[in-house]
PDB file of N, CA, C and O in Angstrom:
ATOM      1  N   UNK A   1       6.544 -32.440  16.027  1.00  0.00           N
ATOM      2  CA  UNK A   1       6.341 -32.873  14.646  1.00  0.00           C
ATOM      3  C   UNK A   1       7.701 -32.967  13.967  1.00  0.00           C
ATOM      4  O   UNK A   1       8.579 -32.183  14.330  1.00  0.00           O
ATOM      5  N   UNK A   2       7.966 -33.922  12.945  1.00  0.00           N
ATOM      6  CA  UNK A   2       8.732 -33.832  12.397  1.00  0.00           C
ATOM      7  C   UNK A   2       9.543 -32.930  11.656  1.00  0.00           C
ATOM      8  O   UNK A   2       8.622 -32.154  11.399  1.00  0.00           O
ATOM      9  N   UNK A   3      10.315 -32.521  11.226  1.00  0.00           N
ATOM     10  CA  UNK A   3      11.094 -31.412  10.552  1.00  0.00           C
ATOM     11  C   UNK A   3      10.187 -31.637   9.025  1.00  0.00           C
ATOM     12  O   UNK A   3       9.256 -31.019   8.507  1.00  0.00           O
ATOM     13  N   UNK A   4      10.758 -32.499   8.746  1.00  0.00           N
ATOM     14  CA  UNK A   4      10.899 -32.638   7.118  1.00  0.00           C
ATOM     15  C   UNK A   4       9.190 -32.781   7.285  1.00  0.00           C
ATOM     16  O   UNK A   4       8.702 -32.235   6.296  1.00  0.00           O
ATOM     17  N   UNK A   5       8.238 -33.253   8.071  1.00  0.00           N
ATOM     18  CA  UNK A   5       7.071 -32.994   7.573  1.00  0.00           C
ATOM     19  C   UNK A   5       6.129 -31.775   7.895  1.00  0.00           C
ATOM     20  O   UNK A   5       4.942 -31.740   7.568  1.00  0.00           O
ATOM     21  N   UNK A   6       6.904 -30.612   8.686  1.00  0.00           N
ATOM     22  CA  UNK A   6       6.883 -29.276   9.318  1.00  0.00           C
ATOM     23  C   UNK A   6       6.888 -28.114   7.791  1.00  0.00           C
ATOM     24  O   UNK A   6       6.141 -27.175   7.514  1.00  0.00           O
ATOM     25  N   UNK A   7       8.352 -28.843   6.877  1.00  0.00           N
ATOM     26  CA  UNK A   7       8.461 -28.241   5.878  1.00  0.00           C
ATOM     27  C   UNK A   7       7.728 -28.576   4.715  1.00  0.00           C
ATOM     28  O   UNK A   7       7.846 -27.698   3.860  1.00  0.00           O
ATOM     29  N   UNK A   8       6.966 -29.588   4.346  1.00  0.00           N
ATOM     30  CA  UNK A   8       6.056 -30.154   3.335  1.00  0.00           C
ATOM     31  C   UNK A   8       4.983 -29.555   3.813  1.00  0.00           C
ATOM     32  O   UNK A   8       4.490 -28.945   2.864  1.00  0.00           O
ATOM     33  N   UNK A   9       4.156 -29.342   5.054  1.00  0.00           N
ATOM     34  CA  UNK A   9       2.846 -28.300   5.942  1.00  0.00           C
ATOM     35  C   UNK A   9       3.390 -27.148   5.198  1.00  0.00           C
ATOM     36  O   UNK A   9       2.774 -26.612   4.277  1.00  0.00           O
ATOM     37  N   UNK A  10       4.645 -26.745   5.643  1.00  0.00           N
ATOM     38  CA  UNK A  10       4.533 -25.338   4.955  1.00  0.00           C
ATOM     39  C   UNK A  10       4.579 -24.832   3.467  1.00  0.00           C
ATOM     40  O   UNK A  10       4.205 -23.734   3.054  1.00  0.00           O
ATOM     41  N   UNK A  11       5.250 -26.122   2.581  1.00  0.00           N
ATOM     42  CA  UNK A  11       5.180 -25.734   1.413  1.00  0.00           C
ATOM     43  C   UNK A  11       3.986 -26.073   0.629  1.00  0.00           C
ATOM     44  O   UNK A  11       3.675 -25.515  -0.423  1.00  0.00           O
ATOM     45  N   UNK A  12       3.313 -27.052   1.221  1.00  0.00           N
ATOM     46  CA  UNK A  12       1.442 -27.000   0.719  1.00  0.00           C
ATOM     47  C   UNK A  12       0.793 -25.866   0.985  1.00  0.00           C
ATOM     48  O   UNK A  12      -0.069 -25.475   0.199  1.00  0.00           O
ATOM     49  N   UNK A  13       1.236 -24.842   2.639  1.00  0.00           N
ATOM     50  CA  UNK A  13       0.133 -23.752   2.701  1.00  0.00           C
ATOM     51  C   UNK A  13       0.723 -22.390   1.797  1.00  0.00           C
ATOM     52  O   UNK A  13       0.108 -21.363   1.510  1.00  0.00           O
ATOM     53  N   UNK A  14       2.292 -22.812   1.427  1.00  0.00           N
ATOM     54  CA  UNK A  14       2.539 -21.539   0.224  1.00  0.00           C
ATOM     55  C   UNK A  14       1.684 -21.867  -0.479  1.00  0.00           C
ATOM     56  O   UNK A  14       0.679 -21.157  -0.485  1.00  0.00           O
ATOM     57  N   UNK A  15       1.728 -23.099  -1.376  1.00  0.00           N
ATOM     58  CA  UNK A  15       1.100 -23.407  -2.791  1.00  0.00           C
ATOM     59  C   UNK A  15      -0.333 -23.144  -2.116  1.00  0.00           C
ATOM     60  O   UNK A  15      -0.562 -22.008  -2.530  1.00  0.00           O
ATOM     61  N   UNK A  16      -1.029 -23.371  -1.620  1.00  0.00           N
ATOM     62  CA  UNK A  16      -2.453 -23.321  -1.260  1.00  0.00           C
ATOM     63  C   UNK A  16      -2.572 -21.651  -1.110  1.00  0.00           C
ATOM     64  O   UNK A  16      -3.277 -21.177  -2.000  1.00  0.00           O
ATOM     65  N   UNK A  17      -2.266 -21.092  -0.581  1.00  0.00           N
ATOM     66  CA  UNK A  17      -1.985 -19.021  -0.342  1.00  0.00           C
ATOM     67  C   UNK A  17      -1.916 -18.518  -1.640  1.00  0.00           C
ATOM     68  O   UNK A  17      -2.640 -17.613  -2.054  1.00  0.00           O
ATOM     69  N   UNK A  18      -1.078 -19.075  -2.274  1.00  0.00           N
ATOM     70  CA  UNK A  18      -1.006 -18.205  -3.592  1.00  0.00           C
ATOM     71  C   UNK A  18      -2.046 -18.423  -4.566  1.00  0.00           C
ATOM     72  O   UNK A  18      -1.943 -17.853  -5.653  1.00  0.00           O
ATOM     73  N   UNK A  19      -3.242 -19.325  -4.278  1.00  0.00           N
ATOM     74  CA  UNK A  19      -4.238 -19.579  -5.256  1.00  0.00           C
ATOM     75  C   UNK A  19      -5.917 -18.721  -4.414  1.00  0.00           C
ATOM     76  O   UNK A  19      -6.978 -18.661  -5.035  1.00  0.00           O
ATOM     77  N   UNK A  20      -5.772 -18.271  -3.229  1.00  0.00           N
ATOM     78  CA  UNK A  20      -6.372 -17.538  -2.661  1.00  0.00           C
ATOM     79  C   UNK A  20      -7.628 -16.738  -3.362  1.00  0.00           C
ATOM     80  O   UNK A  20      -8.554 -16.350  -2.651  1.00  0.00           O
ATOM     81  N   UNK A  21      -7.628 -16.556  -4.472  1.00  0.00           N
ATOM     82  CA  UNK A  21      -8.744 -15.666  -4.700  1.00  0.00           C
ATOM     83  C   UNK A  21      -9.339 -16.566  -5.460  1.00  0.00           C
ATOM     84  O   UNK A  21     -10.404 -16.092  -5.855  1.00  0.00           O
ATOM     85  N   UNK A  22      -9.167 -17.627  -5.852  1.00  0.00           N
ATOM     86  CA  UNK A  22      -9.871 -18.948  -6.012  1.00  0.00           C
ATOM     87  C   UNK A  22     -11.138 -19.077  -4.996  1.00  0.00           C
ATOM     88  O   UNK A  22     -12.354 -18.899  -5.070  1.00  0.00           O
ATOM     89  N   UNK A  23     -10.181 -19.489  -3.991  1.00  0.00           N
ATOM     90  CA  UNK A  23     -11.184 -19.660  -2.923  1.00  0.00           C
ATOM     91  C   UNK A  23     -12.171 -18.721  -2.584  1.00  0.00           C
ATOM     92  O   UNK A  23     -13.202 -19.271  -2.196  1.00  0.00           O
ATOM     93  N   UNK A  24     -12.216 -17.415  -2.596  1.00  0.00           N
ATOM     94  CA  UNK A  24     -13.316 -16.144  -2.049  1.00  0.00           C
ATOM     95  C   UNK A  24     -13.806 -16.299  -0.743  1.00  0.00           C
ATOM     96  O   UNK A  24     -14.963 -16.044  -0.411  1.00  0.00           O
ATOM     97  N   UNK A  25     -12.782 -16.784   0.113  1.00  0.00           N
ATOM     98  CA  UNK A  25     -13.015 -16.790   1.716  1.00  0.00           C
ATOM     99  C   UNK A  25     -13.659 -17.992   1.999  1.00  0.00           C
ATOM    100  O   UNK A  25     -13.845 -18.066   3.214  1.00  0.00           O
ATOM    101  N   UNK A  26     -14.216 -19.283   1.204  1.00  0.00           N
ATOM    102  CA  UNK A  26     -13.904 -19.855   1.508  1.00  0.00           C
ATOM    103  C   UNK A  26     -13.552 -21.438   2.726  1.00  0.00           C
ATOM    104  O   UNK A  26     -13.397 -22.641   2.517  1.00  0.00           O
ATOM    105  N   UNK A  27     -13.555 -20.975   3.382  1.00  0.00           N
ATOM    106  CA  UNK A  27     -12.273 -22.022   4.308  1.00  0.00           C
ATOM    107  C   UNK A  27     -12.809 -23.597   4.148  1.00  0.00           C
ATOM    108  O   UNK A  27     -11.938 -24.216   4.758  1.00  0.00           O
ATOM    109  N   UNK A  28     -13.328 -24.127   3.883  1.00  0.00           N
ATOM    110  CA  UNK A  28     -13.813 -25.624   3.705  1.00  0.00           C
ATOM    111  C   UNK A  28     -12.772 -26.063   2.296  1.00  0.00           C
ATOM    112  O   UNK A  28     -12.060 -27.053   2.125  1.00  0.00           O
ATOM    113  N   UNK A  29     -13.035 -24.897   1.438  1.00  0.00           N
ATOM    114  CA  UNK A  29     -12.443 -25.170  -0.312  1.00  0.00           C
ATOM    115  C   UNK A  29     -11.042 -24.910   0.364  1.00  0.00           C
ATOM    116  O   UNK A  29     -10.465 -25.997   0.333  1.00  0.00           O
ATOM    117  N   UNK A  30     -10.349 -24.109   0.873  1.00  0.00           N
ATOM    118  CA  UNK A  30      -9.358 -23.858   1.126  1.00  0.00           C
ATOM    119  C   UNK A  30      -8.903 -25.265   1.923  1.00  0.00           C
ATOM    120  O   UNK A  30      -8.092 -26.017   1.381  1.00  0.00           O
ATOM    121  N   UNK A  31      -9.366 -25.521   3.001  1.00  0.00           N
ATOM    122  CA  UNK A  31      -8.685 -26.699   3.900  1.00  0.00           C
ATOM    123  C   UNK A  31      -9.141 -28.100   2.596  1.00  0.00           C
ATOM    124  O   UNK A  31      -8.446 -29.116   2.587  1.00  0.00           O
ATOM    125  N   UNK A  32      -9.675 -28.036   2.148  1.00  0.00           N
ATOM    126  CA  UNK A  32      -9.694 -29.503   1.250  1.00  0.00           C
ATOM    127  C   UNK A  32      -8.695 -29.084  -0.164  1.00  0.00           C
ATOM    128  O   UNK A  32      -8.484 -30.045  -0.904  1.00  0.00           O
ATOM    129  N   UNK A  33      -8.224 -28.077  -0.489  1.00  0.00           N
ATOM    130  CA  UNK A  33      -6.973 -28.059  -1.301  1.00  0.00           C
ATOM    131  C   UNK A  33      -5.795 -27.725  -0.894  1.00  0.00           C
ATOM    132  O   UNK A  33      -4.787 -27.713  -1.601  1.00  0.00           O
ATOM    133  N   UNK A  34      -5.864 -27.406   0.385  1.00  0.00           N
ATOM    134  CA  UNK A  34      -4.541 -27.765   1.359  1.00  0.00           C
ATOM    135  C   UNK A  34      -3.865 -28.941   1.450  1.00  0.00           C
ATOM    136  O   UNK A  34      -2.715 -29.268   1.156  1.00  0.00           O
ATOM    137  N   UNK A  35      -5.206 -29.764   2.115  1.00  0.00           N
ATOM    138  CA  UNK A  35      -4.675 -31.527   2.210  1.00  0.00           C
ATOM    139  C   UNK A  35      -4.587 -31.865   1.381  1.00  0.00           C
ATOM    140  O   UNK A  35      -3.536 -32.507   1.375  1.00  0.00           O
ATOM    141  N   UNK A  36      -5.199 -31.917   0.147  1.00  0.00           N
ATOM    142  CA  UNK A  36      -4.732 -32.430  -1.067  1.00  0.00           C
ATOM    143  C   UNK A  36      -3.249 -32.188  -1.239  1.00  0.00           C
ATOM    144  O   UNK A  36      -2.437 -33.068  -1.526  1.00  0.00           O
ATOM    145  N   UNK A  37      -2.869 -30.436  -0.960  1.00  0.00           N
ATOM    146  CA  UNK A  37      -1.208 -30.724  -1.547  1.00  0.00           C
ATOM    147  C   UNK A  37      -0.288 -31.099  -0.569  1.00  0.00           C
ATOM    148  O   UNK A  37       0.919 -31.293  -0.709  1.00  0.00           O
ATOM    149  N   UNK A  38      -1.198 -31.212   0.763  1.00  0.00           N
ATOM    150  CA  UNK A  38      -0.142 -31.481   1.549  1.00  0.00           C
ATOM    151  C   UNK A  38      -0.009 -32.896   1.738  1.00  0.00           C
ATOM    152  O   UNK A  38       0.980 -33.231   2.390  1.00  0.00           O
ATOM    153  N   UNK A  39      -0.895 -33.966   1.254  1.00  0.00           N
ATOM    154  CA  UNK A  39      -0.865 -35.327   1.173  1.00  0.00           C
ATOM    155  C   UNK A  39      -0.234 -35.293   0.241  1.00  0.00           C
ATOM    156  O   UNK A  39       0.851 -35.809   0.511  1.00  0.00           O
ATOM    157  N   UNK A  40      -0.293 -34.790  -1.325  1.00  0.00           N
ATOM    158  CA  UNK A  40       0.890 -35.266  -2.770  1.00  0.00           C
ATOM    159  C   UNK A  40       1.928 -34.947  -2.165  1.00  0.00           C
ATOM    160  O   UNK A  40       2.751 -35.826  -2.422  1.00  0.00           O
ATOM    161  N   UNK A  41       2.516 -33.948  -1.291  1.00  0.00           N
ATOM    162  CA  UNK A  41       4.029 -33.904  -1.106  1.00  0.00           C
ATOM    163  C   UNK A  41       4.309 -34.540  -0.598  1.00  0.00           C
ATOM    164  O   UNK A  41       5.532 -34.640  -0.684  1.00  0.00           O
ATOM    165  N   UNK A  42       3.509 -35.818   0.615  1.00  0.00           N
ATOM    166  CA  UNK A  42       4.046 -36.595   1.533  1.00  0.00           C
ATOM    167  C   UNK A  42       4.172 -37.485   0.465  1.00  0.00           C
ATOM    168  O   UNK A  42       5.330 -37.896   0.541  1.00  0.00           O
ATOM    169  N   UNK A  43       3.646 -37.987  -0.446  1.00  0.00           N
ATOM    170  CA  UNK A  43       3.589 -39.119  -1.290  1.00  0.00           C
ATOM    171  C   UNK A  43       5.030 -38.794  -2.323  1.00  0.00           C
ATOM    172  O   UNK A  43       5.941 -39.523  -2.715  1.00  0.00           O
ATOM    173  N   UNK A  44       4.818 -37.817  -2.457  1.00  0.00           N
ATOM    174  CA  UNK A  44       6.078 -37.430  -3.910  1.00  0.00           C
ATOM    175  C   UNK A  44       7.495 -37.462  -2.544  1.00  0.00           C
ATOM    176  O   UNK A  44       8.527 -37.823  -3.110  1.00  0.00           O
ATOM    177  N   UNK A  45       7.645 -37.305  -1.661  1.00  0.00           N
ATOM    178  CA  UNK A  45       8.344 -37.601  -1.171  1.00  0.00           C
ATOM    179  C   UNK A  45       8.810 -39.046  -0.613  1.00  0.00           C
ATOM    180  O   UNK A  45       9.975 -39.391  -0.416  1.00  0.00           O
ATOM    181  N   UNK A  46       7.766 -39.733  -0.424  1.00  0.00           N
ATOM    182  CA  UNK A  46       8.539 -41.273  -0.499  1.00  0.00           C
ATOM    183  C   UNK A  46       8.278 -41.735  -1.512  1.00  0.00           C
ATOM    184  O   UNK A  46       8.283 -42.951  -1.318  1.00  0.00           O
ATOM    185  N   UNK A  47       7.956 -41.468  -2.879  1.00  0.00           N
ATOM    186  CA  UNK A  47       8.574 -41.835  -3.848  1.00  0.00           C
ATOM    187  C   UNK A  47      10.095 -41.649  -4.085  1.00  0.00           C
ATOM    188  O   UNK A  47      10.881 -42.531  -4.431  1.00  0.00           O
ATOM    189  N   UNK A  48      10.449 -39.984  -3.769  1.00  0.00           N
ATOM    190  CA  UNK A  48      11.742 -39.724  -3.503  1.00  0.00           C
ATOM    191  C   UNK A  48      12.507 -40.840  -3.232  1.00  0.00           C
ATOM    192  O   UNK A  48      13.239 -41.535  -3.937  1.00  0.00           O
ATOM    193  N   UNK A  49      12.171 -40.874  -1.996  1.00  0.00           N
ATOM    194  CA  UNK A  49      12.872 -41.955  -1.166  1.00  0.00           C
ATOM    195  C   UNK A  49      13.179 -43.016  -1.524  1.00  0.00           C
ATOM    196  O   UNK A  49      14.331 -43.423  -1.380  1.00  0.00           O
ATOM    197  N   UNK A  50      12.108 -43.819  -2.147  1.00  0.00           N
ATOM    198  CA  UNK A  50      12.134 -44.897  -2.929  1.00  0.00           C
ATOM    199  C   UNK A  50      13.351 -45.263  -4.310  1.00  0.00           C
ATOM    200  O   UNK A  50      13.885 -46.326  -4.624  1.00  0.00           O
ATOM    201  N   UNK A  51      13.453 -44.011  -4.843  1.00  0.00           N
ATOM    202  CA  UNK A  51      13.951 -43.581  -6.257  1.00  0.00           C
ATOM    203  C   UNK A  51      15.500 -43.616  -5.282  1.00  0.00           C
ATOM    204  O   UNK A  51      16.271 -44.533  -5.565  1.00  0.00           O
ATOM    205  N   UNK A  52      15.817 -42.878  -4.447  1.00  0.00           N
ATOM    206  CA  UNK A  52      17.269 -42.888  -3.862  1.00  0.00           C
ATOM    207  C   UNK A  52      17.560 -44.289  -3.563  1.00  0.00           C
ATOM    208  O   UNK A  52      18.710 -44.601  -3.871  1.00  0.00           O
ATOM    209  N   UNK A  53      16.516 -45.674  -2.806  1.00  0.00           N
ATOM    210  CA  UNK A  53      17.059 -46.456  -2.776  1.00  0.00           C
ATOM    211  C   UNK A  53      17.537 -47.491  -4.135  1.00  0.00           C
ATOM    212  O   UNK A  53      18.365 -48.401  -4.141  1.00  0.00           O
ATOM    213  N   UNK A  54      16.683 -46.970  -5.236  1.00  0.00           N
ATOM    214  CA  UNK A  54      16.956 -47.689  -6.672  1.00  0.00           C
ATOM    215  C   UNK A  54      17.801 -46.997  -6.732  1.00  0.00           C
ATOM    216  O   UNK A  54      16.816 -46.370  -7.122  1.00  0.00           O
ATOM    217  N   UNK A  55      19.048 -46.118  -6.775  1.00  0.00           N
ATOM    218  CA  UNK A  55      19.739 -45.514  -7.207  1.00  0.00           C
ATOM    219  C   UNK A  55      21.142 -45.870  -6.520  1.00  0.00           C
ATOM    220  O   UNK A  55      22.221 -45.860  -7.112  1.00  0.00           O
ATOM    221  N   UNK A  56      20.896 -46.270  -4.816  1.00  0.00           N
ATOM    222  CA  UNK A  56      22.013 -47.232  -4.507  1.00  0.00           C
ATOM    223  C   UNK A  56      22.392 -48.247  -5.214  1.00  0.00           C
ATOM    224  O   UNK A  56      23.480 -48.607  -5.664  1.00  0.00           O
ATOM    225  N   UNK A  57      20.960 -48.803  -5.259  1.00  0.00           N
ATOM    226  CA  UNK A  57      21.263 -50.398  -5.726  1.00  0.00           C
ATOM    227  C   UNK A  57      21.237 -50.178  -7.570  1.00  0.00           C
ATOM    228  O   UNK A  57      20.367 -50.579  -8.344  1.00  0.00           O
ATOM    229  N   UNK A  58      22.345 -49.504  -7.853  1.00  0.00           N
ATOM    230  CA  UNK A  58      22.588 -49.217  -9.104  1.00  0.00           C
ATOM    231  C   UNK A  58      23.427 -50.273  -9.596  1.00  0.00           C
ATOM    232  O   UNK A  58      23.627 -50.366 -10.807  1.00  0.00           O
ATOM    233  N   UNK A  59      24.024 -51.211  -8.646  1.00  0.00           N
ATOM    234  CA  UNK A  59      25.131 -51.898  -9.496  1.00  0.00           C
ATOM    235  C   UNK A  59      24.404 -52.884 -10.616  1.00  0.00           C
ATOM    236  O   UNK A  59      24.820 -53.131 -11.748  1.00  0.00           O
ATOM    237  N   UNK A  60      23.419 -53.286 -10.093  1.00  0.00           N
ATOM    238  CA  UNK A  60      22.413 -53.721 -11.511  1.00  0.00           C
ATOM    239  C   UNK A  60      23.148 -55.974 -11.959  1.00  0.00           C
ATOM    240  O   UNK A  60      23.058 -56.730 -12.926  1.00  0.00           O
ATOM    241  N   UNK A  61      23.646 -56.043 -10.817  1.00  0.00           N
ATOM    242  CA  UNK A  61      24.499 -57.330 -10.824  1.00  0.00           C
ATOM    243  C   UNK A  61      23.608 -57.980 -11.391  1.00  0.00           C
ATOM    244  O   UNK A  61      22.486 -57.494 -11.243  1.00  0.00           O
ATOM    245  N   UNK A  62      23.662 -58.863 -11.968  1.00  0.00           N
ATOM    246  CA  UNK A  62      22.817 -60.046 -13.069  1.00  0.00           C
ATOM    247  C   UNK A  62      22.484 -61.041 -11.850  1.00  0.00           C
ATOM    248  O   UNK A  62      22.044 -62.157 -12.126  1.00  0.00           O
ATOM    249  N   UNK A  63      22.661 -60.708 -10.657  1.00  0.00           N
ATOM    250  CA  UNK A  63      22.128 -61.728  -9.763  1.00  0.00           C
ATOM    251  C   UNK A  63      20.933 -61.320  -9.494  1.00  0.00           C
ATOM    252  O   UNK A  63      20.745 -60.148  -9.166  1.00  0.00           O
ATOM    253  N   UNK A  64      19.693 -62.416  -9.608  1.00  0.00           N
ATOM    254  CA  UNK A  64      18.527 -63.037  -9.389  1.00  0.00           C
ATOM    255  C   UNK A  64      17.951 -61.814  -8.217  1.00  0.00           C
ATOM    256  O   UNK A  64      17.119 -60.922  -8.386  1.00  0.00           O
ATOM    257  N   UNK A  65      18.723 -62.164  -7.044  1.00  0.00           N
ATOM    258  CA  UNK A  65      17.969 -61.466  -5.582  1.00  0.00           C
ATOM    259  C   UNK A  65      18.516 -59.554  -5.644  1.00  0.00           C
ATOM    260  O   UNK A  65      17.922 -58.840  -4.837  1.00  0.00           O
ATOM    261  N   UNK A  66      19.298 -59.040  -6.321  1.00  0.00           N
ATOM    262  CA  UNK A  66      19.332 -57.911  -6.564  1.00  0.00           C
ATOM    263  C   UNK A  66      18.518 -57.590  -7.641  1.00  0.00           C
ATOM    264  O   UNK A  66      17.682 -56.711  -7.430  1.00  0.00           O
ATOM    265  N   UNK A  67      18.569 -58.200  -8.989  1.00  0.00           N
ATOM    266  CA  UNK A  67      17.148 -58.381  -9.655  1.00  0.00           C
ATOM    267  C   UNK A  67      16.123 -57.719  -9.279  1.00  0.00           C
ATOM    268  O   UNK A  67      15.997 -56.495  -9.325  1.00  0.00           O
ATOM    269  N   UNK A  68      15.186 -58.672  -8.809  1.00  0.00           N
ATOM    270  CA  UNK A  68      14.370 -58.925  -7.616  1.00  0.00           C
ATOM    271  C   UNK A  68      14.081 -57.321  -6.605  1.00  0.00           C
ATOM    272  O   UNK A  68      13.129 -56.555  -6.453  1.00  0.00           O
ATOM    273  N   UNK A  69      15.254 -57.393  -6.178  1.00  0.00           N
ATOM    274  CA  UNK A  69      15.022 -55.902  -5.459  1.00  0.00           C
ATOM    275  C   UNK A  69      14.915 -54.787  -6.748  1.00  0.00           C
ATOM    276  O   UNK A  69      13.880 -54.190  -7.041  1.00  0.00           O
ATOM    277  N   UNK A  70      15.489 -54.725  -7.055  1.00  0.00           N
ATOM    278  CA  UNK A  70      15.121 -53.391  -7.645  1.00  0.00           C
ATOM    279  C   UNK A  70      14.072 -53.247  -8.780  1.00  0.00           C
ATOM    280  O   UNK A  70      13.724 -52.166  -9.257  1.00  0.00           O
ATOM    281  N   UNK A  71      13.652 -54.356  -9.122  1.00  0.00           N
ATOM    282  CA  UNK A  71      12.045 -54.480  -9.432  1.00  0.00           C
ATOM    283  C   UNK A  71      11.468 -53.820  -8.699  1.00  0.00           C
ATOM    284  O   UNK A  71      11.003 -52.709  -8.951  1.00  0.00           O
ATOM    285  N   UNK A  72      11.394 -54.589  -7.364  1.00  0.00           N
ATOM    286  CA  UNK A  72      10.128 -54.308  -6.237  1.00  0.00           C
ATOM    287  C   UNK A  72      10.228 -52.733  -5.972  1.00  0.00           C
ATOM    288  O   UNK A  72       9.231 -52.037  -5.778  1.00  0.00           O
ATOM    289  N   UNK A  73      11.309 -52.333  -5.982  1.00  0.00           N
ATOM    290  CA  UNK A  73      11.393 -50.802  -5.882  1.00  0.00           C
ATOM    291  C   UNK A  73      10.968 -50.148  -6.813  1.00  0.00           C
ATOM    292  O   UNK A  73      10.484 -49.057  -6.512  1.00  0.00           O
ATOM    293  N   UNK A  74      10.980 -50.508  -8.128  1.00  0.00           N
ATOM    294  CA  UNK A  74      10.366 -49.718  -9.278  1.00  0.00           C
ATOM    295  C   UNK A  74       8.529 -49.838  -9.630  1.00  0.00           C
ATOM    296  O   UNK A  74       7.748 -48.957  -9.990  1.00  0.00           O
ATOM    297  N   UNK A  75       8.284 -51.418  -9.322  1.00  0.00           N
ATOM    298  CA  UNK A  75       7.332 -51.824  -8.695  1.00  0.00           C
ATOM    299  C   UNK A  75       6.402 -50.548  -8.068  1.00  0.00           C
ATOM    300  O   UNK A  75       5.415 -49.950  -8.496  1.00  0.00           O
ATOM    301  N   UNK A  76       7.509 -50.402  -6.402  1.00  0.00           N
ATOM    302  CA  UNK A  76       6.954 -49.768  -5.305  1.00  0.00           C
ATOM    303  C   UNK A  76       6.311 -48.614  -5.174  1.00  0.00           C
ATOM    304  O   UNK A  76       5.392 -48.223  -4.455  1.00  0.00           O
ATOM    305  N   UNK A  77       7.270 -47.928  -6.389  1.00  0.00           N
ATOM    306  CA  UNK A  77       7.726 -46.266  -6.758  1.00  0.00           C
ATOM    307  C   UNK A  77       6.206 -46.302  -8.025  1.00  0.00           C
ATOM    308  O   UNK A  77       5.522 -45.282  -7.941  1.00  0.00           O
ATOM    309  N   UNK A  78       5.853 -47.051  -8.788  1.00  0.00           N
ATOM    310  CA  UNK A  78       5.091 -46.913  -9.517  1.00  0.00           C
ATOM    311  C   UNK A  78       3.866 -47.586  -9.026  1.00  0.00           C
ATOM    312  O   UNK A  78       2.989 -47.505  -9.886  1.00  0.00           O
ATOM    313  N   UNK A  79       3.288 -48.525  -7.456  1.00  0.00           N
ATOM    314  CA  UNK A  79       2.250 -48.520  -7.019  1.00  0.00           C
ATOM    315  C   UNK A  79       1.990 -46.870  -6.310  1.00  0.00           C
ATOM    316  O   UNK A  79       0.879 -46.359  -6.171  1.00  0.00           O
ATOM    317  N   UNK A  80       2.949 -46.406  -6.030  1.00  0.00           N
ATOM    318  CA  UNK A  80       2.506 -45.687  -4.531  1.00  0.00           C
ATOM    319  C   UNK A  80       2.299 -44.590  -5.425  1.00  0.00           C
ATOM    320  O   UNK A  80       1.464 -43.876  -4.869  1.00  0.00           O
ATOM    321  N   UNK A  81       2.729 -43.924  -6.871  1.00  0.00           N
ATOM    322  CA  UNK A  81       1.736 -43.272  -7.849  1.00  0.00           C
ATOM    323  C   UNK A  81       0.930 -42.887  -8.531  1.00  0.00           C
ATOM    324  O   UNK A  81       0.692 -41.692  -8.703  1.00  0.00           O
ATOM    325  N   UNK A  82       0.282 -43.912  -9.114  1.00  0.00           N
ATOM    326  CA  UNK A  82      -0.813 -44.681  -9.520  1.00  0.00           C
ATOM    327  C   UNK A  82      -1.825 -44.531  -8.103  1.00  0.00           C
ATOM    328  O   UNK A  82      -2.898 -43.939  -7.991  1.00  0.00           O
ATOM    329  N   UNK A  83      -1.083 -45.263  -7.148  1.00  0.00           N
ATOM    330  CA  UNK A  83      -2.561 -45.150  -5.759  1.00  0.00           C
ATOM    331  C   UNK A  83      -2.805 -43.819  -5.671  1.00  0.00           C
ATOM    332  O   UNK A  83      -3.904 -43.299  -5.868  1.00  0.00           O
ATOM    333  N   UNK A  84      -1.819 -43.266  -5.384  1.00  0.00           N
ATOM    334  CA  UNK A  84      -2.069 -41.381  -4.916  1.00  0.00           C
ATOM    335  C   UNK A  84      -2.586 -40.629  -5.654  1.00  0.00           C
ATOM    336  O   UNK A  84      -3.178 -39.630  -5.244  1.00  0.00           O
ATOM    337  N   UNK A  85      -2.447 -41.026  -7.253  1.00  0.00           N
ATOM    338  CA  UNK A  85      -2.334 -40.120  -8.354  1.00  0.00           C
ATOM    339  C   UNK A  85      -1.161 -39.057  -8.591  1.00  0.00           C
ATOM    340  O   UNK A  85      -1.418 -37.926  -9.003  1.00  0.00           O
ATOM    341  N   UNK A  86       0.285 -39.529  -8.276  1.00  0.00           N
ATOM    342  CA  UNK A  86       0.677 -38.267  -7.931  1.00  0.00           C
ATOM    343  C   UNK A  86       1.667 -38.923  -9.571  1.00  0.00           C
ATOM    344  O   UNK A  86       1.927 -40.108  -9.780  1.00  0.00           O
ATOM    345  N   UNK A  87       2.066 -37.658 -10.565  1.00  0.00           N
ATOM    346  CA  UNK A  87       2.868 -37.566 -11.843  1.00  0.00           C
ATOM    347  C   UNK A  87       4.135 -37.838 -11.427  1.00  0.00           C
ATOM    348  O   UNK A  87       4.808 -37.263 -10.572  1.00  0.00           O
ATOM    349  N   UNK A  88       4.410 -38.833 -12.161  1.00  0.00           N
ATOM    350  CA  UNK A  88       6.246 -39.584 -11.801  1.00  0.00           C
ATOM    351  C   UNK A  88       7.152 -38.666 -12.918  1.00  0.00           C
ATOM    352  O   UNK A  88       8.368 -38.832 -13.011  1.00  0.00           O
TER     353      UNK A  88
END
């Protein structure tokens, strides 16, 4: 498995552990608010991603096709939020 998605598994089952007496044993409520946080972190993370590539393409040139791109990235960054539900 991937690293970086080894460490998003583990930081959904902190956040999911520390709400524990929520659940009262549980395990169905527990594994369906697991994936929940462990799907928003995959999502808030390529938003990340997304946001670093608008942030290269900072020079902001008045040309048309850089334009263009960094629309589609802001675009991108604000479909893939909206779909997930995840807070920008």
């Amino acid at each position: 498995m991937n690293e970086r998605i080894k460490q998003l598994a583990e930081q959904a089952a902190i956040t999911t552990n520390l709400e524990t007496d929520y659940f009262e044993k549980d395990i169905n409520k527990w594994v369906d608010y697991y994936s929940e946080k462990f799907a928003e972190l995959i999502v808030q993370e390529c938003i990340d991603l997304a946001r670093f590539c608008e942030c290269i393409d900072g020079s902001r040139d008045p040309d048309d096709y850089t334009k263009g791109c960094h629309d589609a990235i802001h675009i991108t960054i604000e479909r893939m939020a909206s779909e997930f539900g995840v807070r920008l």
